[in-house]
DRENVEX-422626 format. One record per residue (C-alpha): residue number from 1; x, y, z. Coordinates in steps of 0.25 Angstrom, whole numbers, always signed. Layout:
# DRENVEX-422626
<node num="NUM" x="X" y="Y" z="Z"/>
...
END
This chain:
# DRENVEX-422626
<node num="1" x="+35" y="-4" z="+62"/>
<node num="2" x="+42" y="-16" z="+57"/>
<node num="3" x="+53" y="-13" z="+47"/>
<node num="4" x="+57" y="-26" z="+45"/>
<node num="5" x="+62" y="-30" z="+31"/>
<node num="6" x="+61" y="-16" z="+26"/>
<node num="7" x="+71" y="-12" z="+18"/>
<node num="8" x="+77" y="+2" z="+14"/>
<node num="9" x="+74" y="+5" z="+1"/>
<node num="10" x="+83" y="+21" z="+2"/>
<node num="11" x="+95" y="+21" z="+9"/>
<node num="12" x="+93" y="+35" z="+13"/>
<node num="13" x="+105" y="+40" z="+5"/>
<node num="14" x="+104" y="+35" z="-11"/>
<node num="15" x="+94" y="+34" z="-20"/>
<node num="16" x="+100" y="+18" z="-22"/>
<node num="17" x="+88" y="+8" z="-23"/>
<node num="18" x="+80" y="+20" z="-30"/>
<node num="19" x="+80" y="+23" z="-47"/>
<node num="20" x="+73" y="+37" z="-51"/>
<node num="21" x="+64" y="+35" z="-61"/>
<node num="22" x="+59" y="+51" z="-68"/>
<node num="23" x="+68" y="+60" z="-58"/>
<node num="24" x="+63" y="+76" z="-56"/>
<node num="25" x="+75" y="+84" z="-52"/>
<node num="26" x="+84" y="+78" z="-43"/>
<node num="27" x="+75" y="+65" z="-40"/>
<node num="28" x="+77" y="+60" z="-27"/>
<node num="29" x="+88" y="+64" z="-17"/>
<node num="30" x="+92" y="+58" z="-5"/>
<node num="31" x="+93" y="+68" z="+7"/>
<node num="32" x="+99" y="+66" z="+22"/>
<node num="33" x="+95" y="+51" z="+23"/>
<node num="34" x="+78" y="+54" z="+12"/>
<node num="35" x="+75" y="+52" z="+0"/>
<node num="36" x="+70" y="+64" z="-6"/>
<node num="37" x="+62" y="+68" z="-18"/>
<node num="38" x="+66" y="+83" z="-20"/>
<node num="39" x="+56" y="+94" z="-23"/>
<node num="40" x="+60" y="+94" z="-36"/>
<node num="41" x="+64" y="+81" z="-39"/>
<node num="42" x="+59" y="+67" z="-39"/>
<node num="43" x="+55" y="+57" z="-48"/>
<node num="44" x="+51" y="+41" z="-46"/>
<node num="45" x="+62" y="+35" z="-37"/>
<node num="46" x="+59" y="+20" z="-37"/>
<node num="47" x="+66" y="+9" z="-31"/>
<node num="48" x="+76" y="+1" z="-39"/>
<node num="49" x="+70" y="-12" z="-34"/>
<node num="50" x="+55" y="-15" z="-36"/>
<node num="51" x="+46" y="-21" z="-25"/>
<node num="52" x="+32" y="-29" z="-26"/>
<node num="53" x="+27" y="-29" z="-11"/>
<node num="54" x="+33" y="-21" z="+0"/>
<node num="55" x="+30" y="-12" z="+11"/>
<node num="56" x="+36" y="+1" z="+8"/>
<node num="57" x="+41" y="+12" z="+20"/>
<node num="58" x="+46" y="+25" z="+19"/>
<node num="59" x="+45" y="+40" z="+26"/>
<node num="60" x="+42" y="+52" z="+17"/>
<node num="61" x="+41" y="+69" z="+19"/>
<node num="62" x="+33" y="+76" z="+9"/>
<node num="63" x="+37" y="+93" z="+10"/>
<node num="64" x="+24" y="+99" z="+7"/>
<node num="65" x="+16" y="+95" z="-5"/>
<node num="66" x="+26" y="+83" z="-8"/>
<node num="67" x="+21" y="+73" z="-16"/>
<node num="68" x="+28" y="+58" z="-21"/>
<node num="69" x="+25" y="+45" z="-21"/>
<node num="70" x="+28" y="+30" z="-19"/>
<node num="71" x="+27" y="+22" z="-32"/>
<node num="72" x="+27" y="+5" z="-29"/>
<node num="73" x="+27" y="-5" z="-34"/>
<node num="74" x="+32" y="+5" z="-50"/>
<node num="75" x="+40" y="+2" z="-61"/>
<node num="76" x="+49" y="+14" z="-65"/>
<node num="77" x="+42" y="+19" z="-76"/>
<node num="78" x="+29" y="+27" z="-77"/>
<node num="79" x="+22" y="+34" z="-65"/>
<node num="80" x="+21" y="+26" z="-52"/>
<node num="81" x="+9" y="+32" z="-48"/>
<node num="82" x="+4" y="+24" z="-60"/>
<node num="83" x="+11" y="+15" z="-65"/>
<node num="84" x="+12" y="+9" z="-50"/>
<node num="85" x="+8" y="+14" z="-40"/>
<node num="86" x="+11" y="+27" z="-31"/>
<node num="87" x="+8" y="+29" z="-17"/>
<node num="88" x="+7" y="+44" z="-16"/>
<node num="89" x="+15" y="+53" z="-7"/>
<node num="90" x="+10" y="+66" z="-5"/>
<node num="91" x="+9" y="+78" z="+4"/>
<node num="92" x="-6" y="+79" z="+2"/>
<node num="93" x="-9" y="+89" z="+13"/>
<node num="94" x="-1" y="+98" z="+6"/>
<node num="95" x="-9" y="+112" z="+0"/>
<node num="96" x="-8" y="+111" z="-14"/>
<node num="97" x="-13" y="+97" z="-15"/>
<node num="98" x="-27" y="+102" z="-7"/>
<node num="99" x="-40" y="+97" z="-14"/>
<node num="100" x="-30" y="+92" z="-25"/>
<node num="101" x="-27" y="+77" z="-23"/>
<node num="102" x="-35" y="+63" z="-26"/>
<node num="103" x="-37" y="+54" z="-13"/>
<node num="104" x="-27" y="+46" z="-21"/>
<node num="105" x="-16" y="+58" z="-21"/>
<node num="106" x="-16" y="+59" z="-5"/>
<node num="107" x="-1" y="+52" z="+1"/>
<node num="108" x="-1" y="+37" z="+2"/>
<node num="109" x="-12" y="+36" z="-8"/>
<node num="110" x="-9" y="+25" z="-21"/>
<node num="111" x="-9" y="+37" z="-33"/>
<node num="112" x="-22" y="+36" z="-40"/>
<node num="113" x="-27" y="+24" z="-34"/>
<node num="114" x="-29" y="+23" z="-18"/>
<node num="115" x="-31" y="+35" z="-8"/>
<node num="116" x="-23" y="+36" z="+3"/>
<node num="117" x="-30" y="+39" z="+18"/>
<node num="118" x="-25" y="+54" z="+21"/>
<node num="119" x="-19" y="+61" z="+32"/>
<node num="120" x="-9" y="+53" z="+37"/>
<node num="121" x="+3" y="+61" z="+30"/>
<node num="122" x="+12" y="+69" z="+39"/>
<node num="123" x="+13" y="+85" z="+34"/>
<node num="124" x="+23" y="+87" z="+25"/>
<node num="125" x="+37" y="+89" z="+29"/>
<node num="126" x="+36" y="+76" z="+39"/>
<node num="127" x="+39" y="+62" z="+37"/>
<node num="128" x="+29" y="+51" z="+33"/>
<node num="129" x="+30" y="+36" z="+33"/>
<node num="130" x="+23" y="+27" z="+24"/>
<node num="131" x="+24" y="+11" z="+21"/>
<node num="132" x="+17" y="+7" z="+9"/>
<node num="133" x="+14" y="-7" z="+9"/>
<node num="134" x="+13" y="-14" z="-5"/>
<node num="135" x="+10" y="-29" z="-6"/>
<node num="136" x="+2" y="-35" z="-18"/>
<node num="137" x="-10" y="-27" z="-19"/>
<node num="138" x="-12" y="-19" z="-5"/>
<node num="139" x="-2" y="-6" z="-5"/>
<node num="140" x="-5" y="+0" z="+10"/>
<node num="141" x="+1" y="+15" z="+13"/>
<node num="142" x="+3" y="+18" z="+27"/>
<node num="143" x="+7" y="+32" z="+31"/>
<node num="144" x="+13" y="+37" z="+43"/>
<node num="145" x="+7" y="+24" z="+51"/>
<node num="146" x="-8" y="+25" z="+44"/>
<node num="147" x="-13" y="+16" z="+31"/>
<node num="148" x="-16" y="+26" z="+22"/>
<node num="149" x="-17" y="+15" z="+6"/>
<node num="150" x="-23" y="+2" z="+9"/>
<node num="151" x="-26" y="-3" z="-4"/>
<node num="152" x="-27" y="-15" z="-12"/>
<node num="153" x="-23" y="-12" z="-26"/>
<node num="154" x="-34" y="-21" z="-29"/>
<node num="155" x="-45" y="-14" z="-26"/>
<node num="156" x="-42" y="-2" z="-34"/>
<node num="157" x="-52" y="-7" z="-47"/>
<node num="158" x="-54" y="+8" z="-53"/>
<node num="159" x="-52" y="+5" z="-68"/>
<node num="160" x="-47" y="+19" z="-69"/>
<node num="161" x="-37" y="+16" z="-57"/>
<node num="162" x="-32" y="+5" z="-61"/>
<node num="163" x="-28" y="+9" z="-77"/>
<node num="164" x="-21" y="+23" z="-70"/>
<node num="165" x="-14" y="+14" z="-61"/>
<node num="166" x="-6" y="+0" z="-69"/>
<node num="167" x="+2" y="+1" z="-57"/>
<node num="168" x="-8" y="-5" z="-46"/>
<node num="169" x="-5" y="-20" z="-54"/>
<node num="170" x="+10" y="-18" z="-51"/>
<node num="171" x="+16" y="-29" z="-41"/>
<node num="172" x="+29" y="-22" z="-40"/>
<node num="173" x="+39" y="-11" z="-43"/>
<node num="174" x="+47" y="+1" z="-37"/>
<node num="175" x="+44" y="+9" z="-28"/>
<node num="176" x="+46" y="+23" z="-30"/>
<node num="177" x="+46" y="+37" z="-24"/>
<node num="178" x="+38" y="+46" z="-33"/>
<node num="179" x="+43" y="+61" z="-32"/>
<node num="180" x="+35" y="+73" z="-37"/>
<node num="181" x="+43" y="+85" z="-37"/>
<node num="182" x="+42" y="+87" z="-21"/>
<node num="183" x="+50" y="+85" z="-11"/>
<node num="184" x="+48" y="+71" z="-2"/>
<node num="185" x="+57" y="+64" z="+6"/>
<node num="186" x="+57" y="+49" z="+10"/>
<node num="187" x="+65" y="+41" z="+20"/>
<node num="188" x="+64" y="+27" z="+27"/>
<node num="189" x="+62" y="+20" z="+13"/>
<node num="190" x="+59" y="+6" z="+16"/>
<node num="191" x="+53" y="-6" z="+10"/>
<node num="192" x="+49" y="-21" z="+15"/>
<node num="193" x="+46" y="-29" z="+3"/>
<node num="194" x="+34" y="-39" z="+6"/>
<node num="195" x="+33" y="-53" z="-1"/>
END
């Protein structure tokens, strides 16, 4: 794969680049070269910089049941999964999340707004990677080599949708790993910024 024009957005040993918006416990930690969201820690940890169109790559582990999420396109306030938009990681295999989750909850999925295809996460404990292309409208999640979002945001017309979710109007914004009080690591961190 062609990883032209991508640039590093962690350096694999600070958080430089990267401001933590609502830190939990220790926030985010740097450990042996990954950025690490502890299990009790975590928070929103955005980029400094905003970005409008981009393709965005990075490799992620989930211990079991882990669960964060990549906010795009966010300001620094408020919750990304709303106020932007958050594309959901998640071990969804795990046990306690059996006969619990929305098609919108599964990983890859934009939060509350498109369904992600299933199956295509490794088991937890083992490293994923992901691109997640942004550009105008069309956002595209590719896990582990398969298409698993291909939307338009134009296409999403639910009334109720569309008044949960401002963030689906956004152009640009910070990109943000979304922690929740378990433990996932991320590596690889890189981003081509598209006209």
């Amino acid at each position: 794969e062609d990883e032209q024009d991508f640039k590093p957005l962690f350096d694999g040993k600070s958080l430089d680049g990267w401001t933590l918006v609502n830190k939990q416990g220790p926030g985010y930690v740097v450990e042996d070269g990954v950025l690490v969201c502890p299990a009790n820690g975590g928070g929103n940890l955005f980029t400094q910089r905003e970005y409008a169109n981009f393709v965005l790559r990075f490799e992620f582990r989930l211990e079991p049941g882990g669960n964060n999420g990549v906010g795009i396109r966010s300001p620094l306030e408020g919750d990304p999964a709303y106020v932007a938009m958050e594309i959901q990681i998640l071990d969804d295999e795990a046990e306690q999340y059996a006969g619990k989750l929305q098609p919108w909850q599964y990983h890859g999925s934009i939060y509350g707004v498109v369904p992600a295809k299933r199956g295509y996460t490794k088991p937890a404990g083992e490293w994923n990677s992901e691109e997640i292309l942004c550009d105008g409208r069309h956002v595209r999640v590719t896990l582990n080599g398969e298409v698993i979002v291909d939307a338009n945001l134009d296409d999403v017309k639910d009334p109720d949708v569309l008044a949960k979710h401002p963030g689906l109007a956004r152009t640009s914004g910070h990109i943000g790993f979304l922690g929740h009080g378990t433990r996932v690591e991320f590596r690889n961190i890189r981003l081509k910024e598209l006209p």
